[in-house]
C-alpha positions, -999 to +999 in steps of 0.1 A: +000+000+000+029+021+010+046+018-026+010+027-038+009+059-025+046+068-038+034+058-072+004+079-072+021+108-058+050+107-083+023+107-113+002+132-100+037+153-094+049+143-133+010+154-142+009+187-128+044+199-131+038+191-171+003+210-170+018+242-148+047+243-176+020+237-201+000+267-185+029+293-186+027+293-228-009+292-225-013+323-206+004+360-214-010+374-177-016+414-179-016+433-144-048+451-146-053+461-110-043+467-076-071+466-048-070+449-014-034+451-016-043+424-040-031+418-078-053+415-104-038+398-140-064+386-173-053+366-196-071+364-233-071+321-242-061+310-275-096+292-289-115+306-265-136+341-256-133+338-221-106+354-206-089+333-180-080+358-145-062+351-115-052+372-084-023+375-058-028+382-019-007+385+007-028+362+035-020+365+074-028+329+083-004+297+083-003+278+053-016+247+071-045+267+081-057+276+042-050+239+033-074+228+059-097+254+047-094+240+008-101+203+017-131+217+032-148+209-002-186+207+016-184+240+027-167+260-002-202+274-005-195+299+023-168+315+012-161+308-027-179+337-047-211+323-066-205+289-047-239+279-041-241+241-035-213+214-038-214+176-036-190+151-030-188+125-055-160+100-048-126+101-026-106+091-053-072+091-029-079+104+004-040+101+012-028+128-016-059+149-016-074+136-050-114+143-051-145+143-074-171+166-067-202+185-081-198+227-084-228+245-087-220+283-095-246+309-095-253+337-123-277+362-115-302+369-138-293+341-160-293+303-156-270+287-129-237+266-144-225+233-128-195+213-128-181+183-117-143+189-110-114+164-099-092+178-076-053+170-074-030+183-048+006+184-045+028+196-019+062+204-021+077+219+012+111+218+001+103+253-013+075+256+009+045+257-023+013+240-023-008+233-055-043+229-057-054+217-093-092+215-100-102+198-137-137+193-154-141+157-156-165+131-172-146+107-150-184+106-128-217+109-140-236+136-123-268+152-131-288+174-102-319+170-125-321+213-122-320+220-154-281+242-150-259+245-176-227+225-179-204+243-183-180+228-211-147+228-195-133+245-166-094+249-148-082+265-118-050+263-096-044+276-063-010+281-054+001+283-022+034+297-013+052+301+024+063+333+028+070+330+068+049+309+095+024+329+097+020+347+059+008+327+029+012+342-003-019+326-026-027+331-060-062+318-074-066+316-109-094+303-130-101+294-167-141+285-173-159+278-204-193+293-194-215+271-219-244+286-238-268+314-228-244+338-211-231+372-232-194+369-236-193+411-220-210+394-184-191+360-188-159+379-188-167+402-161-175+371-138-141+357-146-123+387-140-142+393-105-144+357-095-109+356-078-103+386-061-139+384-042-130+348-034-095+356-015-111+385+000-139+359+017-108+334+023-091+365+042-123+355+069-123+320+069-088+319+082-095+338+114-124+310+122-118+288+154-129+255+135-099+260+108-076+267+131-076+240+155-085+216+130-050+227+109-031+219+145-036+184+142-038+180+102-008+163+083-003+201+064+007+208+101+028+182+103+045+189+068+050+229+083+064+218+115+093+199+096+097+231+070+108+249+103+125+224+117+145+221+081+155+260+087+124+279+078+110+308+096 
């Protein structure tokens, strides 16, 4: 079981390492904003209308503690923007964080889009960074018989980086497809928005009791602990 694990967490490493290099020639990011003390990039996608966006904040909270947060999947819908119902579908590898789950994502005025994502993880504290990959996937069936759209593809990444013990730097970045019925002009907006509002509500969570002493006893603890230990402030 043991050389299991090592297996699956050298292909999810080989997976993602090739996609990240893959998305840095996809994407030409163009700072478009400041606010929050926040960084705000867009990105147009070759193929594609939609923009991609992702944004950069400085986080007062331990690393540990926005991991914990993140493999809260059940309860994104409290603090992700537009997040308004989720459902786990299948552990897929509770050991390195690898996940199937449904995404519902509200637009107002318009018809709700859904999802179902797979969500890979890999963390490498010898530089102290943490990625969390989330794919559209037809790896599980799932219809919520509500009549939302599906949206046709969808990618994001958050990347967590130590900056000391109790600073993460994280960037969110997402690249949807927003499926049919949806003006490009709004579609774009959303994307553009998405990110920064979602960080902003993440700023909160981390100052919640239930995070914190759960991260205190997690293996991202653990993993931190070590990174210190190994010479880290």
């Amino acid at each position: 079981m043991a050389k299991r694990n090592v297996i699956v967490t050298i292909v999810l490493m080989l997976l993602i390492v090739v996609s990240t290099s893959f998305a840095a020639d996809k994407y030409q990011w163009k700072l478009v904003g400041t606010e929050d003390n926040c960084q705000i990039y867009t990105s147009a996608v070759a193929g594609k209308e939609y923009i991609a966006a992702k944004v950069t904040c400085l986080i007062p909270a331990r690393i540990e503690v926005i991991r914990t947060i993140l493999r809260d999947i059940p309860n994104y819908p409290e603090w992700m923007h537009d997040c308004k119902e989720t459902k786990m579908l299948k552990t897929v590898d509770e050991q390195n964080d690898v996940f199937t789950f449904w995404f519902r994502q509200h637009v107002t005025l318009y018809t709700d889009r859904d999802m179902v994502l797979k969500s890979k993880t890999v963390i490498d504290m010898k530089d102290g960074t943490n990625l969390v990959h989330a794919d559209s996937t037809n790896e599980v069936p799932y219809d919520s018989g509500k009549g939302y759209v599906r949206m046709p593809s969808f990618y994001s990444l958050f990347t967590l980086q130590w900056v000391n013990r109790e600073n993460t730097k994280v960037t969110f970045m997402i690249d949807p497809d927003m499926g049919k019925g949806l003006p490009t002009g709004i579609a774009n907006s959303l994307i553009k928005t998405t990110p920064l509002k979602t960080l902003n509500n993440l700023k909160k969570m981390v100052r919640k009791s239930k995070y914190i002493d759960a991260a205190k006893t997690s293996k991202y603890n653990k993993m931190a602990e070590d990174f210190v230990k190994a010479g880290h402030k």
